[in-house]
Structure formats: structure tokens, C-alpha cells
DSSP file (Angstrom, degrees, kcal/mol; ACC not computed):
  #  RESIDUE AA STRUCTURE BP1 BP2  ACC     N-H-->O    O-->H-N    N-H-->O    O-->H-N    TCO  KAPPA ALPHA  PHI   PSI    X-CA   Y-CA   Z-CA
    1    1 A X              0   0    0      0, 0.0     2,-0.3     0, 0.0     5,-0.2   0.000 360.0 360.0 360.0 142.8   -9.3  -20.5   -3.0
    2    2 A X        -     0   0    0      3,-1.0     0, 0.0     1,-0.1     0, 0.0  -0.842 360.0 -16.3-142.0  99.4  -11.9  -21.5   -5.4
    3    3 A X  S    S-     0   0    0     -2,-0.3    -1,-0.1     1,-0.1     3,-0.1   0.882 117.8 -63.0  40.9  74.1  -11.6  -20.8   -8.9
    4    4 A X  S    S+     0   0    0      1,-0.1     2,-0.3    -3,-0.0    -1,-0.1   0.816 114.6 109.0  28.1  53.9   -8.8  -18.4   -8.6
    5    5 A X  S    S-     0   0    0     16,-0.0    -3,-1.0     2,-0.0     2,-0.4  -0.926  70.3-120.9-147.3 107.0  -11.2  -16.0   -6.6
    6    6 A X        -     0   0    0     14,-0.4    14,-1.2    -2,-0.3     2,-0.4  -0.484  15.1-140.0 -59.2 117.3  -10.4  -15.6   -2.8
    7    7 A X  E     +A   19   0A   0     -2,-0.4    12,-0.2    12,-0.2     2,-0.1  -0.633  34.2 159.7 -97.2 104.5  -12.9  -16.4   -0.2
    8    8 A X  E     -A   18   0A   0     10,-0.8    10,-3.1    -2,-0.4     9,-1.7  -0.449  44.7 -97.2-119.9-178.6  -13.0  -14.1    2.7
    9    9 A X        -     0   0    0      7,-0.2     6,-0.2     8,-0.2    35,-0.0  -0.932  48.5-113.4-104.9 121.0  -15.5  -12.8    5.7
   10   10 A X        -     0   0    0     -2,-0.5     4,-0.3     1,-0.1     6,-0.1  -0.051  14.0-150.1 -56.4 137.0  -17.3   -9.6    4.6
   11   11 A X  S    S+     0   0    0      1,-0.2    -1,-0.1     2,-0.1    -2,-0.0   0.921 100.4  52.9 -80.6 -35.8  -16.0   -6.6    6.9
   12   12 A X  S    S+     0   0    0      1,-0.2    -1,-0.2     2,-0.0    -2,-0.1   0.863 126.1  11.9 -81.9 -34.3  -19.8   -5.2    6.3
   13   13 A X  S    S-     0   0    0     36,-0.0    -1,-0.2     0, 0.0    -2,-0.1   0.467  89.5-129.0-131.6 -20.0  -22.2   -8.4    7.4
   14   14 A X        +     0   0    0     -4,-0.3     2,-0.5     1,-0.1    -3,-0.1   0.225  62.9 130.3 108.6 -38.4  -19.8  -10.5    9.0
   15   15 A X        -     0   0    0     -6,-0.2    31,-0.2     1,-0.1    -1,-0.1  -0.753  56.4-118.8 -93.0  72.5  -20.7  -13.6    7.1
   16   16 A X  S    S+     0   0    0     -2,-0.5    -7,-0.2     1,-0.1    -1,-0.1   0.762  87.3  65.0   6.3 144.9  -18.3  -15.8    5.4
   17   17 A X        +     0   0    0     -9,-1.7    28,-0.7     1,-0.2     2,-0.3   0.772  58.6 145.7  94.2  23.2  -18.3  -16.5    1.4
   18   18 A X  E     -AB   8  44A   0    -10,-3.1   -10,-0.8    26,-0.2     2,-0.4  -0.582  42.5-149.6 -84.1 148.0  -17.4  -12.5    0.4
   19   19 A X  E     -AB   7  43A   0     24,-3.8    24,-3.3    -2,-0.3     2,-0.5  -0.977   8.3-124.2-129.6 157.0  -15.3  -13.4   -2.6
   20   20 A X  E     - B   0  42A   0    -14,-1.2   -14,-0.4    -2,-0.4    22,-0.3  -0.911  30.9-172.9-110.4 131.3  -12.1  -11.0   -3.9
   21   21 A X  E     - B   0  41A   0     20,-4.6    20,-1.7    -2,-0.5     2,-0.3  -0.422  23.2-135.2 -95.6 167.0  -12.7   -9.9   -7.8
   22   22 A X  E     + B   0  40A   0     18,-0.2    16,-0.2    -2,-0.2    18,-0.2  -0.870  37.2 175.9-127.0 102.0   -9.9   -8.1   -9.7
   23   23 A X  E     - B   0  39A   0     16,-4.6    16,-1.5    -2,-0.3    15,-0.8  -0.438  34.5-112.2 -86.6 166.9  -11.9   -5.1  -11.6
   24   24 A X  E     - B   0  37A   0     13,-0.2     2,-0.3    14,-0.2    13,-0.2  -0.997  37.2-171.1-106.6 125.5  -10.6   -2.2  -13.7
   25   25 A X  E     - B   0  36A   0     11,-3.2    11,-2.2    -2,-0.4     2,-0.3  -0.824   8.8-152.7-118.7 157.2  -11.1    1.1  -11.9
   26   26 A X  E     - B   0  35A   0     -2,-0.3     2,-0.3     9,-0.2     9,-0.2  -0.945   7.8-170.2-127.7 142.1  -10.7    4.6  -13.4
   27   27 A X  E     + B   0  34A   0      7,-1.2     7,-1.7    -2,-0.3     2,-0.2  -0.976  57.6   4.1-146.8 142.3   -9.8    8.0  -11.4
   28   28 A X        -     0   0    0     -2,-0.3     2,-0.2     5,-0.2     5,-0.2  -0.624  68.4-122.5 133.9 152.0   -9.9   10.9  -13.1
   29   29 A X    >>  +     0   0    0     -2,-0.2     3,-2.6     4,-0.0     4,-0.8  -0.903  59.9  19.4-150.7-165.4  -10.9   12.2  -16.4
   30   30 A X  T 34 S-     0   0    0      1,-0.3     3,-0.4     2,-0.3     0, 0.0  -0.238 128.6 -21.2  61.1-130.8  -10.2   13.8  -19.2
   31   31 A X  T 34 S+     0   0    0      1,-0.2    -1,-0.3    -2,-0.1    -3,-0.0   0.481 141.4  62.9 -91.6  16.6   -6.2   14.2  -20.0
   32   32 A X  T <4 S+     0   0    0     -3,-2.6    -2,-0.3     2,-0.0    -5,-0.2   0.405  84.3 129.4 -92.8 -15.4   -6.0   13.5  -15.8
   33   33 A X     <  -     0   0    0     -4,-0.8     2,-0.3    -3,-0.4    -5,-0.2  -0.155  38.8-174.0 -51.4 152.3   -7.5   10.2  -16.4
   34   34 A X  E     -B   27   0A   0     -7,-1.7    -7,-1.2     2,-0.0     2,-0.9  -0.912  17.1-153.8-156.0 153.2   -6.2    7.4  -15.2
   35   35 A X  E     -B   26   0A   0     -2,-0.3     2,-0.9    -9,-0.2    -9,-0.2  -0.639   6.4-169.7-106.3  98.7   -6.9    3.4  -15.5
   36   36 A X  E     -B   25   0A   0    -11,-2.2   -11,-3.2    -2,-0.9     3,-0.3  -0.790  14.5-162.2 -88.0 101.8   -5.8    0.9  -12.6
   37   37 A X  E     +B   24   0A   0     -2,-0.9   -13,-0.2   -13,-0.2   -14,-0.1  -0.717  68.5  29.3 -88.2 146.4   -6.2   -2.8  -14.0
   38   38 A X  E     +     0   0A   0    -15,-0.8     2,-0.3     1,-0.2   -14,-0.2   0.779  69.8 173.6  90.6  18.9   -6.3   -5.5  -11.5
   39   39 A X  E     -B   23   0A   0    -16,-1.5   -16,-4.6    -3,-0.3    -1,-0.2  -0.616  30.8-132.6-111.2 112.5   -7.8   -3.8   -8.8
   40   40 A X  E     +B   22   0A   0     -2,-0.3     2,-0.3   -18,-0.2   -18,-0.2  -0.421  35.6 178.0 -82.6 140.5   -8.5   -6.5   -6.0
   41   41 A X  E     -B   21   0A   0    -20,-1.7   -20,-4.6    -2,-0.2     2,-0.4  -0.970  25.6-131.8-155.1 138.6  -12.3   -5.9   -4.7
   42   42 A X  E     -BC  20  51A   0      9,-1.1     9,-2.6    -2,-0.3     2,-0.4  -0.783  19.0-173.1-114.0 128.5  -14.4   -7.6   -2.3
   43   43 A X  E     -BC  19  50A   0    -24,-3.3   -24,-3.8    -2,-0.4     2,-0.3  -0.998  13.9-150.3-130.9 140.6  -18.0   -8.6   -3.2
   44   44 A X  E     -B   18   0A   0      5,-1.9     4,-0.2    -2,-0.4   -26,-0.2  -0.779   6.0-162.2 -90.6 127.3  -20.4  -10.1   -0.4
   45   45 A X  S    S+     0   0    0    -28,-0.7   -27,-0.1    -2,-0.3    -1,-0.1   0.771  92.0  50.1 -93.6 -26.7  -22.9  -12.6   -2.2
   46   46 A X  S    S+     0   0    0    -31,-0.2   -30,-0.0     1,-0.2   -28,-0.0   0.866 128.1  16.2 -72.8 -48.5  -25.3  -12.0    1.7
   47   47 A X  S    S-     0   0    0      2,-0.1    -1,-0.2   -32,-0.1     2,-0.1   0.693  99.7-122.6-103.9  -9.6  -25.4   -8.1    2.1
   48   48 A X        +     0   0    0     -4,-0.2    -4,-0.1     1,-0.2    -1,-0.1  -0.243  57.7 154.2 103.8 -66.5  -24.3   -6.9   -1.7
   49   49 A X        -     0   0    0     -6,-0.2    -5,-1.9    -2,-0.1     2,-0.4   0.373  25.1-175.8 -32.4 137.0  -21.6   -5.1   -0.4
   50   50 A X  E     +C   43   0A   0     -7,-0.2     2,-0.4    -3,-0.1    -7,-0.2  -0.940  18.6 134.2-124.6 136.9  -18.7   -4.4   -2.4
   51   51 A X  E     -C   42   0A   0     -9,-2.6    -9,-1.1    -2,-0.4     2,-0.3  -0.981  42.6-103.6 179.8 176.7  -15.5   -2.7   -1.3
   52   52 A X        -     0   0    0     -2,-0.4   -11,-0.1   -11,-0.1     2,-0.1  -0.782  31.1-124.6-141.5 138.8  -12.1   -2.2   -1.1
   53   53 A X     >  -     0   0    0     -2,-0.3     4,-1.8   -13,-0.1     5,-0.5  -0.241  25.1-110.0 -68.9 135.2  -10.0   -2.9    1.6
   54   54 A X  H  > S+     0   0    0      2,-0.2     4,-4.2     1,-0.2     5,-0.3   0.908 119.1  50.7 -15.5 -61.6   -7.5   -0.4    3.4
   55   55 A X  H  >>S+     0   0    0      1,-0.2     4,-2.7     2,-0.2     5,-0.6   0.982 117.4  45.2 -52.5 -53.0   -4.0   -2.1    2.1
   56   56 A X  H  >5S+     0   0    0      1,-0.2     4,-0.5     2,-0.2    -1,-0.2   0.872 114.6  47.1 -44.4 -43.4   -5.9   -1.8   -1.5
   57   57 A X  H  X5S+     0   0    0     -4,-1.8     4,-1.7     2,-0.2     5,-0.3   0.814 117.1  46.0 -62.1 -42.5   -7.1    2.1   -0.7
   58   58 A X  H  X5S+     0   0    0     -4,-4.2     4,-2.5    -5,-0.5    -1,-0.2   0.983 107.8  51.0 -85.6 -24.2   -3.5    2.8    0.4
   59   59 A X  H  <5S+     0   0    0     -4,-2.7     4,-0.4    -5,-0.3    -2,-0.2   0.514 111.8  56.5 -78.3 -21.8   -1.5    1.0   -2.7
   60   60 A X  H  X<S+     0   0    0     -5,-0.6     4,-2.0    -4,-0.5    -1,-0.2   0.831 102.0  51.1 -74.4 -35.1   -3.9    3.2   -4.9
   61   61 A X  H  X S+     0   0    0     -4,-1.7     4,-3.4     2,-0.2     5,-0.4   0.933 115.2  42.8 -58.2 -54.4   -2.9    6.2   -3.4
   62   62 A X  H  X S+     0   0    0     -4,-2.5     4,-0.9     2,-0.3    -3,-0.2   0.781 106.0  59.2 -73.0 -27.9    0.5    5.3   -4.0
   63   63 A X  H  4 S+     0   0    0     -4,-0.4    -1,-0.3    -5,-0.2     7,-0.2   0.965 114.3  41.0 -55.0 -57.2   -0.1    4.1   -7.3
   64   64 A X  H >< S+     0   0    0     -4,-2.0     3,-1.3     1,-0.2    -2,-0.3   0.960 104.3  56.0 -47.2 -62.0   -1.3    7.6   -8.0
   65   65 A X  H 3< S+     0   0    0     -4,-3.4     3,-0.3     1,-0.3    -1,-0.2   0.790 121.4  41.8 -68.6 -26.4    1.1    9.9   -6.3
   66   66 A X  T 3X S+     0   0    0     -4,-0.9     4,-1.2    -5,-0.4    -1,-0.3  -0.104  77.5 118.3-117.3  46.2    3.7    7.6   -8.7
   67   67 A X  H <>  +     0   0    0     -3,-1.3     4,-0.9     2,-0.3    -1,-0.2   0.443  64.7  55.0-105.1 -23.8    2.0    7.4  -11.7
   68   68 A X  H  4 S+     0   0    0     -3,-0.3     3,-0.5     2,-0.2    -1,-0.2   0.880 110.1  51.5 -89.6 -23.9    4.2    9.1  -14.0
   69   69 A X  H  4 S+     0   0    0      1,-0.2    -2,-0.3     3,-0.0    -1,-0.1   0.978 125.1  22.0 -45.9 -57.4    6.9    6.8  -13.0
   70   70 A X  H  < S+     0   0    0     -4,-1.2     2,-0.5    -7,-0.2    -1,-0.2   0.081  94.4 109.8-113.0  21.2    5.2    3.8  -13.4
   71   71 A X     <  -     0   0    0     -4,-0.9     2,-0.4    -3,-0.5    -4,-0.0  -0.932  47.6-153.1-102.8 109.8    2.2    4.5  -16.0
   72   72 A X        -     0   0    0     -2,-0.5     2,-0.4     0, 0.0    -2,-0.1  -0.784  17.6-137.0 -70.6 120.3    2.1    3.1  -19.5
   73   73 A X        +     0   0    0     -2,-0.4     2,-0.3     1,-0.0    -2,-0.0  -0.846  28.0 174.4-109.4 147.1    0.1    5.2  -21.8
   74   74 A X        -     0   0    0     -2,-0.4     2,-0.2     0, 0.0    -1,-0.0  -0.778  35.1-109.8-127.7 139.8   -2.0    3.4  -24.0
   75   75 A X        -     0   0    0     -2,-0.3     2,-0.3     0, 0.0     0, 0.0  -0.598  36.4-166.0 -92.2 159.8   -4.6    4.7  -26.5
   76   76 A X        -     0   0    0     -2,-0.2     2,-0.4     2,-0.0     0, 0.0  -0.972  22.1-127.0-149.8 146.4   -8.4    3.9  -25.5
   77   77 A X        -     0   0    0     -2,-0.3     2,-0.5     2,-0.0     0, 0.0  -0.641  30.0-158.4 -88.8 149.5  -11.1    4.2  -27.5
   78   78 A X        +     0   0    0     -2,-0.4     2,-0.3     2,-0.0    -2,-0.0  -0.898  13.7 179.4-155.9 125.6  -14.1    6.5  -25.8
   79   79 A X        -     0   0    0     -2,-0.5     2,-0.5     2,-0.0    -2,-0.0  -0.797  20.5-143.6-115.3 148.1  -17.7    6.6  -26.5
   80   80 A X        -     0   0    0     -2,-0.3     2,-1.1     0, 0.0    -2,-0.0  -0.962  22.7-124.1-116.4 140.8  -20.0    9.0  -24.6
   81   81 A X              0   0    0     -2,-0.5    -2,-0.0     1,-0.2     0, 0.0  -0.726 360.0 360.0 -90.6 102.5  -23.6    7.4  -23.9
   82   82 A X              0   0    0     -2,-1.1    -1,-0.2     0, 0.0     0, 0.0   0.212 360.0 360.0-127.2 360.0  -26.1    9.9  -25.4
């Protein structure tokens, strides 16, 4: 590990040096919205690619499907870009 960012081999190019980020992703909108912090994501510096792995894809689902259990609502400020 190299500055607390994991170093994997990209499932897209093959090529070693894919690194894993932790993003905030949003699903959703409106009073369905909802905000997943910490969301482990793989970026390739050789093809571009970024994307997210099965385990992550299924542990989202499940995040969702149990979201009123385990969601802490927080107010968010929201600008629309016009």
C-alpha cells in the first residue's frame, strides 16, 4: 500500500499500478436520494478506466435494500448548475 491507496491489477488492461480511491457516490434523486461515502473505486493510471468491483456492486445493493435501517439523514445543501 502506498499512501493509504491500494495498488491493484486493472480487470480492464491487465496492467499493474490501478490504484483503489474511496469516492462519494449518489443514487437516486430527489426525496429518493441517497449518498454512499466511502465508496471503494478502482482507477487505472494505463487505460483510464475506472470501476467498481463486484464485492463493491453487491455491498451497494445491500446497502440500499437496508437503507432505512442503517441511513443517517443529514441536511445537504443543493445548487442546480444553470
Amino acid at each position: 500500500m502506498k499512501n493509504n491507496l491500494k495498488i491493484v491489477r486493472c480487470d480492464n488492461c491487465g496492467k499493474p499500478g490501478a490504484k483503489m480511491h474511496h469516492v462519494t457516490r449518489t443514487y437516486g434523486k430527489g426525496k429518493n436520494l441517497l449518498l454512499i461515502e466511502n465508496v471503494p473505486v478502482v482507477r487505472c493510471p494505463h487505460c483510464g478506466e475506472g470501476y467498481l468491483t463486484a464485492q463493491t456492486l453487491h455491498e451497494i445493493d445491500r446497502l440500499k435494500r437496508e437503507r432505512r435501517a442503517l441511513a443517517v439523514e443529514r441536511p445537504v445543501e443543493v445548487l442546480s448548475y444553470t
